[in-house]
C-alpha positions as CSV (number, residue, x, y, z in Angstrom):
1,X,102.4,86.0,24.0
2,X,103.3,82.6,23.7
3,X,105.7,81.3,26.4
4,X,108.8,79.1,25.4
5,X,107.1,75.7,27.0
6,X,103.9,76.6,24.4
7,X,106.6,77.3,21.4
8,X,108.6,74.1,22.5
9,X,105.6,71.9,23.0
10,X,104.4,73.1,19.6
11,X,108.1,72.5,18.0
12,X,108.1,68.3,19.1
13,X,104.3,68.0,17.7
14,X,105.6,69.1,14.6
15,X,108.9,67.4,15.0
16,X,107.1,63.6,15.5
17,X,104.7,64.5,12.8
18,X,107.2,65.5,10.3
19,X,110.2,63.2,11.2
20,X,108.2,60.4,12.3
21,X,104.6,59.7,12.0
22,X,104.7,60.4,8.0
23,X,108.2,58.7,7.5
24,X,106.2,55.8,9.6
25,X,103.0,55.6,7.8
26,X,104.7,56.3,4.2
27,X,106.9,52.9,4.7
28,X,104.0,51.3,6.2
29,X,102.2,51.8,2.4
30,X,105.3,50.8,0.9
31,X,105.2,47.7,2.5
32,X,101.6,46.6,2.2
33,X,102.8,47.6,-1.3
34,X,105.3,45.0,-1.8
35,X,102.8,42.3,0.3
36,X,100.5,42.5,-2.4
37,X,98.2,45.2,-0.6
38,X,97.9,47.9,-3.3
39,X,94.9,49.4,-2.5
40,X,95.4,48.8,1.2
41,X,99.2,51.2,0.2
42,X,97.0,53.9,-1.6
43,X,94.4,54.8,0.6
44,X,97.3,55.0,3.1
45,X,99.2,57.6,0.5
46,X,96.0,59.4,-0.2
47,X,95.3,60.0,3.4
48,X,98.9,61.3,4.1
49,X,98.6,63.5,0.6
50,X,95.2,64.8,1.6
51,X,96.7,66.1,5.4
52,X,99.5,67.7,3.7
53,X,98.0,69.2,1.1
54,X,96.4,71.6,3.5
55,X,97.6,74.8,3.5
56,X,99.2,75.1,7.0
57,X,101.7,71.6,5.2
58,X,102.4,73.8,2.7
59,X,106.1,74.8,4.1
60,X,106.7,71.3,4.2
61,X,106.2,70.2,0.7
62,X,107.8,73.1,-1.0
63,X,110.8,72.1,1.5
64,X,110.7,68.4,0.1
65,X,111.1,69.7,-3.0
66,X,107.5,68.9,-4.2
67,X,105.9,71.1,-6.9
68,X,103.2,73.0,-5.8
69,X,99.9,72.5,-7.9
70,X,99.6,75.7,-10.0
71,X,96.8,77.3,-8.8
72,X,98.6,78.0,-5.4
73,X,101.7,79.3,-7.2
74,X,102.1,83.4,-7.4
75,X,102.1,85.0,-10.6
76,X,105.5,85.8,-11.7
77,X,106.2,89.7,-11.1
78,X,106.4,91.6,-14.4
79,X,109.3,91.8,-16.5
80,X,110.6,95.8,-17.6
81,X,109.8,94.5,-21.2
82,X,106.2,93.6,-20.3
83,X,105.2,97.2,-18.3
84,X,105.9,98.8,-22.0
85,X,103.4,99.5,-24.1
């Protein structure tokens, strides 16, 4: 069992990744964006969407607001209309 200085340890990894490092490298693409740097800005993008894109980010793009892609989406449960026949 997992001991709080393991949970909390885990907790700021995920809190400086999250909150920092992608806020960070996001604004960093933005502005090699704006210097004129637009390929330099999207393989920064594309390595930021290709980490969270993983399974185990998952939590965090749904909690951006970020459409999941639809092959990752549940099927809607049946209606009481569509279990007639």
């Amino acid at each position: 069992m997992p001991d709080y200085a393991h949970w909390h340890g885990m907790y700021e990894v995920a809190e400086r990744f999250y909150q920092q490092l992608v806020p960070q490298a996001r604004e960093i693409a933005l502005q090699a964006e704006e210097s004129g740097k637009s390929a330099e800005a999207d393989v920064v993008r594309k390595v930021i969407d290709d980490i969270l894109a993983h399974p185990e980010h998952q939590w965090f793009e749904e909690a951006q607001g970020k459409p999941e892609p639809a092959a990752a989406r549940p099927s809607p449960p049946p209606t009481a209309g569509s279990l007639r026949r």
